[in-house]
C-alpha positions as CSV (number, residue, x, y, z in Angstrom):
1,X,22.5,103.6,35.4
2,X,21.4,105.9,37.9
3,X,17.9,105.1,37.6
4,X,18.9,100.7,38.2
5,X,20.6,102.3,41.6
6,X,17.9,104.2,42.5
7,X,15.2,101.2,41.2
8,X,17.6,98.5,43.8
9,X,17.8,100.8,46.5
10,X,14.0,101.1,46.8
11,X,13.6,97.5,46.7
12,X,16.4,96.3,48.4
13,X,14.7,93.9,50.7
14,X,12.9,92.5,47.6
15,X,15.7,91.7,45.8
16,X,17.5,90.0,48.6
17,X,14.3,88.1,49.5
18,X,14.6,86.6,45.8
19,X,18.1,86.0,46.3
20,X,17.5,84.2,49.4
21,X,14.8,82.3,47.6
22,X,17.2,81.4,44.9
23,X,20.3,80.3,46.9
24,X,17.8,78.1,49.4
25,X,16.2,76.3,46.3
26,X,20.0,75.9,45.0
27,X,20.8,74.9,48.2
28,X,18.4,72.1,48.6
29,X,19.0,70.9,45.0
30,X,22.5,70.5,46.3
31,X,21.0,68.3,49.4
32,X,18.9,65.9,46.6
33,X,21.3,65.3,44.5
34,X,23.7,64.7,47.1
35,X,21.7,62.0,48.0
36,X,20.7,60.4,45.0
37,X,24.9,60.6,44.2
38,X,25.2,58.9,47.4
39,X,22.7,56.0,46.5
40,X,24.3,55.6,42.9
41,X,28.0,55.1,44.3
42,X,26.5,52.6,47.3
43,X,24.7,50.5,44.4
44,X,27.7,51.0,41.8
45,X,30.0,49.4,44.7
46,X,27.9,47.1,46.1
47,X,27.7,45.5,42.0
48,X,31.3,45.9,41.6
49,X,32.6,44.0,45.2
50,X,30.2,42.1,46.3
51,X,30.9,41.6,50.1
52,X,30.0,38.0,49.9
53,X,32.2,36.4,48.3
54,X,34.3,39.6,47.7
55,X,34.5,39.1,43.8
56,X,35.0,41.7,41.2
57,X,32.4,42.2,38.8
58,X,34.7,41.4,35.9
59,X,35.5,38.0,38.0
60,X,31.8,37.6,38.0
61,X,31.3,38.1,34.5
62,X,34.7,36.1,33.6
63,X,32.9,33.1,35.6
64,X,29.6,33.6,34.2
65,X,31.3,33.5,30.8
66,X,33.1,30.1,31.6
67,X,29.7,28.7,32.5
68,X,28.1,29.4,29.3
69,X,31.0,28.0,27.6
70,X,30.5,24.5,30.2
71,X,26.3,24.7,29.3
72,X,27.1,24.8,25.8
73,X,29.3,22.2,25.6
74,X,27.1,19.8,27.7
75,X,24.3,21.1,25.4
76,X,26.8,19.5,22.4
77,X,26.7,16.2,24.7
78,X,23.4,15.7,24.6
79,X,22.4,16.7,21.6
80,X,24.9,13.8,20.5
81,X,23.7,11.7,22.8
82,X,20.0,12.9,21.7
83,X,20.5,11.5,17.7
84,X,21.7,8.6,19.7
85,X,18.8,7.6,21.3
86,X,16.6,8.8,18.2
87,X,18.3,6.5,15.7
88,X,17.9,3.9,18.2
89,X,14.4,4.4,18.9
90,X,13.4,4.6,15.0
91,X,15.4,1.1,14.8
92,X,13.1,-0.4,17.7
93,X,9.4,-2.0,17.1
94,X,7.2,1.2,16.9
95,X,4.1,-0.6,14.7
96,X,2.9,-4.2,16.3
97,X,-0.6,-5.4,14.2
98,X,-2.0,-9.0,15.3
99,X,-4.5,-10.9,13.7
100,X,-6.1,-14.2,14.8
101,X,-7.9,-16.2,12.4
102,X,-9.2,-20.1,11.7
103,X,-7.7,-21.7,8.6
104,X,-9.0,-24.7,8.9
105,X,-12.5,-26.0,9.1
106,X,-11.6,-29.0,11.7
107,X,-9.6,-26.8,14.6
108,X,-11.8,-25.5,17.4
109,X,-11.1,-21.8,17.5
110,X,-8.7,-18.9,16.0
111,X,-5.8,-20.2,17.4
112,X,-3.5,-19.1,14.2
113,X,-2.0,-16.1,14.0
114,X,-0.3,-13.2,12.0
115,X,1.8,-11.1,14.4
116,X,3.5,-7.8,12.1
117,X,6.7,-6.5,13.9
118,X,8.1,-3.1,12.6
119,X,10.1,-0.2,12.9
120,X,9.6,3.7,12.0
121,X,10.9,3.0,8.4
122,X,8.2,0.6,8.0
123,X,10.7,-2.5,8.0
124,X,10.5,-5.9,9.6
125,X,8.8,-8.9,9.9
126,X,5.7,-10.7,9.8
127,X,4.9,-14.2,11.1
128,X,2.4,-16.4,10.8
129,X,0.9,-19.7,12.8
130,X,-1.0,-22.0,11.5
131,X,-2.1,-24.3,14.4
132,X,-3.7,-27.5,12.9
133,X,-5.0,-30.9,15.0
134,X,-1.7,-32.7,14.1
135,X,0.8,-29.7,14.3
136,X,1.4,-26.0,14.3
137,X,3.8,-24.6,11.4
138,X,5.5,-21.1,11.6
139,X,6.3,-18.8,8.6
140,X,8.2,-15.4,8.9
141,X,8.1,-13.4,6.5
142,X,10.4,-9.8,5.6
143,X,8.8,-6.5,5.4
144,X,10.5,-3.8,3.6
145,X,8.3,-0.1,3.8
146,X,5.5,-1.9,4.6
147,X,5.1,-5.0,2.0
148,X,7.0,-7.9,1.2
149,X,9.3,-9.2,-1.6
150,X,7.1,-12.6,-1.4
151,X,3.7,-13.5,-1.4
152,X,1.4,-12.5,1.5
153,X,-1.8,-13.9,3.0
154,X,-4.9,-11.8,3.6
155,X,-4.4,-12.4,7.2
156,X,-0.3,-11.2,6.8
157,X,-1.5,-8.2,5.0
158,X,-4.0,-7.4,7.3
159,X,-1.8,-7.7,10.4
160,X,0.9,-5.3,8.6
161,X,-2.2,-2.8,8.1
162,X,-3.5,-3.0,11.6
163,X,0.3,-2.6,12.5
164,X,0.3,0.6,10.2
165,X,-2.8,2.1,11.2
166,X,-2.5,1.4,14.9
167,X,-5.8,-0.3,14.9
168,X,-6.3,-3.6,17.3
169,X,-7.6,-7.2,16.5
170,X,-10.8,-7.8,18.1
């Protein structure tokens, strides 16, 4: 023990200067974390009252939880309203095929016609004209996924094919 006196007392000013070193470097640890602290609670505050509108943040979340409650009913609306439209639309003429043709030697032009009318399930009619010198006669015709219960023309078939394929009747 004697010789730890002796070993201080010669290097007194060392050992304070260490010291000093220590407490300064504790010292300005203090200072930095001081300020960080002081940053965290202004930000923590700031999120929890906003000075605004002066709401909470559990008021803020309560409200934002009541609109995602309102967004997901709405999003219930429409997808409703969505199958809606969607069974309309596959109701509606989607396929239209028209083919003009001459069926009789003493007409002038193609001035008869085969018109296909249908929906997305391939259903509807077809209708033919048959435009003579003395008069112009009209057949329709039913089309159930994409032929028909009676007996169809070249011209009828062709019109439901062009209606099918999307192809035009030069």
């Amino acid at each position: 023990m004697a010789d730890l006196n002796r070993l201080l007392t010669d290097n007194l000013a060392l050992a304070f200067g260490v010291l000093a070193v220590v407490v300064v470097l504790v010292v300005i640890g203090f200072f930095v974390q001081s300020v960080r602290l002081g940053r965290a609670v202004r930000t923590y505050r700031a999120l929890v009252r906003d000075a605004d509108t002066g709401a909470s943040l559990h008021e803020r979340l309560a409200g934002s939880a009541e609109q995602a409650v309102r967004a997901t009913e709405r999003m219930g609306q429409i997808e409703a309203m969505y199958a809606g439209v969607d069974g309309r639309s596959r109701r509606s003429l989607q396929h239209i095929g028209l083919v003009r043709f001459n069926p009789f030697e003493d007409t002038g032009s193609d001035q008869s016609f085969a018109i296909a009318l249908l929906d997305d399930a391939r259903d509807g009619i077809v209708i033919s004209s048959l435009h003579g010198r003395a008069n112009t006669r009209l057949f329709a015709k039913p089309v159930i996924d994409g032929s028909s219960p009676h007996t169809l023309s070249a011209e009828e078939t062709q019109a439901i094919a062009n209606a099918l394929g999307g192809q035009r009747d030069a």
